[in-house]
MDTraj code that builds the backbone (N, CA, C; nanometers):
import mdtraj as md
import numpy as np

residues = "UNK UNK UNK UNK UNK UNK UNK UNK UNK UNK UNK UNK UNK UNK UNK UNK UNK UNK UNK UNK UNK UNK UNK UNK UNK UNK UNK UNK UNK UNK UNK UNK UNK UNK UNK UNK UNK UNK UNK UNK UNK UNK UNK UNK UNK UNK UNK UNK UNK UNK UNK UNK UNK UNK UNK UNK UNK UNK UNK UNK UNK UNK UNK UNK UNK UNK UNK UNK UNK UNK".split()
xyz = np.array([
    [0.2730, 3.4310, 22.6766],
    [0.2928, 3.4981, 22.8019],
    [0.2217, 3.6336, 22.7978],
    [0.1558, 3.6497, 22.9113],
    [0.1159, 3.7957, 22.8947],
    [0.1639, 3.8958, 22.9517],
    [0.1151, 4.0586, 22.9449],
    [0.1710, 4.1692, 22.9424],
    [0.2022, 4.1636, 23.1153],
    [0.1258, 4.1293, 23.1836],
    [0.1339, 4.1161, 23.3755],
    [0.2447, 4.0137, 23.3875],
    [0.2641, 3.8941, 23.3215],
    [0.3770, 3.8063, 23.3735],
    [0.4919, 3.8522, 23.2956],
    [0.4750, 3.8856, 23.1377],
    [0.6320, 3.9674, 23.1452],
    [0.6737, 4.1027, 23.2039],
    [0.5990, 4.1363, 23.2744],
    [0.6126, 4.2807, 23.3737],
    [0.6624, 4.2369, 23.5337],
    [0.6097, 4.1053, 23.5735],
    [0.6673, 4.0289, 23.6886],
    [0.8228, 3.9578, 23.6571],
    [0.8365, 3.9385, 23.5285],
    [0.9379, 3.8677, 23.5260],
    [1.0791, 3.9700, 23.5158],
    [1.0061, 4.0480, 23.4630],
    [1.1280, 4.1640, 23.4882],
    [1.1603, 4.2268, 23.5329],
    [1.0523, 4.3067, 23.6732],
    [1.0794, 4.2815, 23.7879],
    [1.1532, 4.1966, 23.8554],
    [1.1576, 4.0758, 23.8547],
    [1.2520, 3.9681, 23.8952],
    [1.4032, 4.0090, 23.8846],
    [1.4119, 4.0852, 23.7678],
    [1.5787, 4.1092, 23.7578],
    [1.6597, 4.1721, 23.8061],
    [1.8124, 4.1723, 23.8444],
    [1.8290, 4.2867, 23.8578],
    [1.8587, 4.4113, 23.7992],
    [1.8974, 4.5104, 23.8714],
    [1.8929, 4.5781, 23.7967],
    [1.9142, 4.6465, 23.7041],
    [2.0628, 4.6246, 23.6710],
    [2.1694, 4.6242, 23.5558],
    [2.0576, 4.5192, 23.4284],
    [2.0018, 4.3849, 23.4573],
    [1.9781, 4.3307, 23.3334],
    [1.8167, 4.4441, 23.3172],
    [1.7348, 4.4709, 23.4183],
    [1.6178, 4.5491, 23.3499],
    [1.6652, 4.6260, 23.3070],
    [1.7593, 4.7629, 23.3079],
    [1.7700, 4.8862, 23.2122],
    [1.8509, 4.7891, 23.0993],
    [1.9191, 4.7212, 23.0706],
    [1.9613, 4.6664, 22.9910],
    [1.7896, 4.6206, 22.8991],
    [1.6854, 4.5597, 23.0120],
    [1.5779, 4.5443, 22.8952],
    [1.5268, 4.6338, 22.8155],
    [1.4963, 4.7163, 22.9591],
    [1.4482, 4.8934, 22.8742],
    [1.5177, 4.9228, 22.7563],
    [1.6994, 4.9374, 22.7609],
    [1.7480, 4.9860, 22.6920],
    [1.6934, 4.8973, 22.5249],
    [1.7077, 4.7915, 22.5297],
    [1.6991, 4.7109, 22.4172],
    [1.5428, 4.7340, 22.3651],
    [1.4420, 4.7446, 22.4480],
    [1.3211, 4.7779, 22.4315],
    [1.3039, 4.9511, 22.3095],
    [1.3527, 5.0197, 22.4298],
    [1.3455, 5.1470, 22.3710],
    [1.4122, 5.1579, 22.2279],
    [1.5388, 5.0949, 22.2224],
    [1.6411, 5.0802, 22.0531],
    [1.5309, 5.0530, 21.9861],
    [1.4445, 4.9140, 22.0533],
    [1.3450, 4.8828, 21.9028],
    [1.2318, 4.9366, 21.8544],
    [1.2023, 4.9806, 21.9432],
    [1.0706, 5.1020, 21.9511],
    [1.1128, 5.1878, 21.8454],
    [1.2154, 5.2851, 21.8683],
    [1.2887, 5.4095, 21.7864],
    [1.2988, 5.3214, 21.5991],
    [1.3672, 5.2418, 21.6337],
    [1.3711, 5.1770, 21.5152],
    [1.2623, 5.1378, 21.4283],
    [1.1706, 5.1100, 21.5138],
    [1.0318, 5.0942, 21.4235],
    [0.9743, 5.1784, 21.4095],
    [0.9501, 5.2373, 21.4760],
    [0.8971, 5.4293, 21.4456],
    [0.9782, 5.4718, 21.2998],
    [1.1282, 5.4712, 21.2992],
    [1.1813, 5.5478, 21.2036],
    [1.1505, 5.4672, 21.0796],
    [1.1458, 5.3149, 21.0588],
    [1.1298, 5.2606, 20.9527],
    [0.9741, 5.3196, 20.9458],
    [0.8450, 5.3582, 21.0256],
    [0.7407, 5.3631, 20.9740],
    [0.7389, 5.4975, 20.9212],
    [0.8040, 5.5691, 20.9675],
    [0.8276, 5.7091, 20.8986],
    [0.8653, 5.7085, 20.7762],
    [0.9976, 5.6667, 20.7530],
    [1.0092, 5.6476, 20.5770],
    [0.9208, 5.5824, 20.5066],
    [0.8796, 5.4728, 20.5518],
    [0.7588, 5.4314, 20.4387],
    [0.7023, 5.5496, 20.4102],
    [0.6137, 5.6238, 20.5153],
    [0.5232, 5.7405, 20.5008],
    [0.5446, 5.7772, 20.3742],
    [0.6764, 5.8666, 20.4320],
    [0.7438, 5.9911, 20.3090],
    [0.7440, 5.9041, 20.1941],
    [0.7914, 5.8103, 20.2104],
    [0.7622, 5.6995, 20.0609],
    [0.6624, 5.6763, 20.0025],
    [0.5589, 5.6808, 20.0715],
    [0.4002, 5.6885, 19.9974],
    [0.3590, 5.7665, 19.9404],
    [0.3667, 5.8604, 20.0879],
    [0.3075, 6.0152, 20.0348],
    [0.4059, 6.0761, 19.9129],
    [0.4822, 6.0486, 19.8740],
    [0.5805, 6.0995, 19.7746],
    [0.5206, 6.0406, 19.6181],
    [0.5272, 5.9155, 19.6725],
    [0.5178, 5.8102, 19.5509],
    [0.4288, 5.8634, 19.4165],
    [0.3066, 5.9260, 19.4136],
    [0.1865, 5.9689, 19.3499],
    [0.2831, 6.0611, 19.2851],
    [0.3682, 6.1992, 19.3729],
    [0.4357, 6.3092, 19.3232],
    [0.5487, 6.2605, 19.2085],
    [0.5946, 6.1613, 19.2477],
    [0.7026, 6.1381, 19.1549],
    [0.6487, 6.0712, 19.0092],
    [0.5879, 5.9972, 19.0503],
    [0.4977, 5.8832, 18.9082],
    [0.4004, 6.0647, 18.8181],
    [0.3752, 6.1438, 18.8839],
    [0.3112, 6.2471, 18.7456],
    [0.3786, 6.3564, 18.7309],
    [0.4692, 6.4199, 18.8275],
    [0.5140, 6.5260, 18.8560],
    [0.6904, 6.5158, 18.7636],
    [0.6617, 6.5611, 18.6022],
    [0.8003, 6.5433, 18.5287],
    [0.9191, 6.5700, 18.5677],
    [0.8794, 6.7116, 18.6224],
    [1.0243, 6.8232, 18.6829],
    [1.1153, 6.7047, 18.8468],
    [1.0287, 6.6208, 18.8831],
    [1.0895, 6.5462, 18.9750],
    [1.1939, 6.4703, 18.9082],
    [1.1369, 6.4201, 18.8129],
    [1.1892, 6.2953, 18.7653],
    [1.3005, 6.3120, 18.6066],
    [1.3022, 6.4730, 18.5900],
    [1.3653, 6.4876, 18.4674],
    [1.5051, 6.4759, 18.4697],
    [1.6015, 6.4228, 18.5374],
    [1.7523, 6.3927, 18.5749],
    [1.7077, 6.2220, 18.5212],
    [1.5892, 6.1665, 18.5941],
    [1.6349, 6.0193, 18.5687],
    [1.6630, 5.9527, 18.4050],
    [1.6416, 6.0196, 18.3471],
    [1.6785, 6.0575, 18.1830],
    [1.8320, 6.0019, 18.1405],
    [1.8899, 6.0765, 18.2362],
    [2.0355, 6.0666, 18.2323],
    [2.1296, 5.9398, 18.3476],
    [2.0372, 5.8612, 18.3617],
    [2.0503, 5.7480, 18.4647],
    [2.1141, 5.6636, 18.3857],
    [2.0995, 5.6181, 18.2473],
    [2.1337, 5.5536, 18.1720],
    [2.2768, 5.5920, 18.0867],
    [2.3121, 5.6972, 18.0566],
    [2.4016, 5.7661, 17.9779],
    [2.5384, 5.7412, 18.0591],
    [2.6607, 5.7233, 17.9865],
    [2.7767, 5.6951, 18.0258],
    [2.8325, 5.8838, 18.0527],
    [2.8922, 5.8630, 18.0994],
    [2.9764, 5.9825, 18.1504],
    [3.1431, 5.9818, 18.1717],
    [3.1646, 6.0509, 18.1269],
    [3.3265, 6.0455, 18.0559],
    [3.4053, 6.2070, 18.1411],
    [3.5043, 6.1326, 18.2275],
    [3.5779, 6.2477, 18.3196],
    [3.6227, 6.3339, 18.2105],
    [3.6090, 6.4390, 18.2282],
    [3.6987, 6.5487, 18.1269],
    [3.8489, 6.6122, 18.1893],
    [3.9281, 6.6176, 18.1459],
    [4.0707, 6.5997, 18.1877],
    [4.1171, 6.7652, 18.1362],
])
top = md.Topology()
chain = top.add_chain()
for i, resn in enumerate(residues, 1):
    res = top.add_residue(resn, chain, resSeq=i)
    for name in ("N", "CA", "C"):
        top.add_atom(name, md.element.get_by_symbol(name[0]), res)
traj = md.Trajectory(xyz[None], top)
């Protein structure tokens, strides 16, 4: 289907179900934007963390048990 007949067809509706489309439209829009954003920061990060020690010098202690002190 193309972009002119799903633009007629939703026109067709009324109007409670089109903002209902919009609405569902716009949720997924936002949503994919924000997932493409974190990747970003996830990329652009990625290089910093793999050479940069002082990032990564806690993960050391990722492994070590830890015992509540009372």
């Amino acid at each position: 289907m193309r972009t002119s007949e799903i633009i007629k067809e939703i026109q067709r509706l009324p109007i409670q179900k089109r903002i209902f489309v919009i609405e569902k439209t716009i949720h997924s829009l936002r949503k994919e934007e924000d997932t493409n954003q974190l990747k970003k920061a996830a990329d652009n990060l990625y290089s910093d963390y793999k050479s940069d020690k002082e990032l990564i010098a806690f993960s050391n202690l990722d492994f070590d048990d830890f015992y509540e002190a009372r």
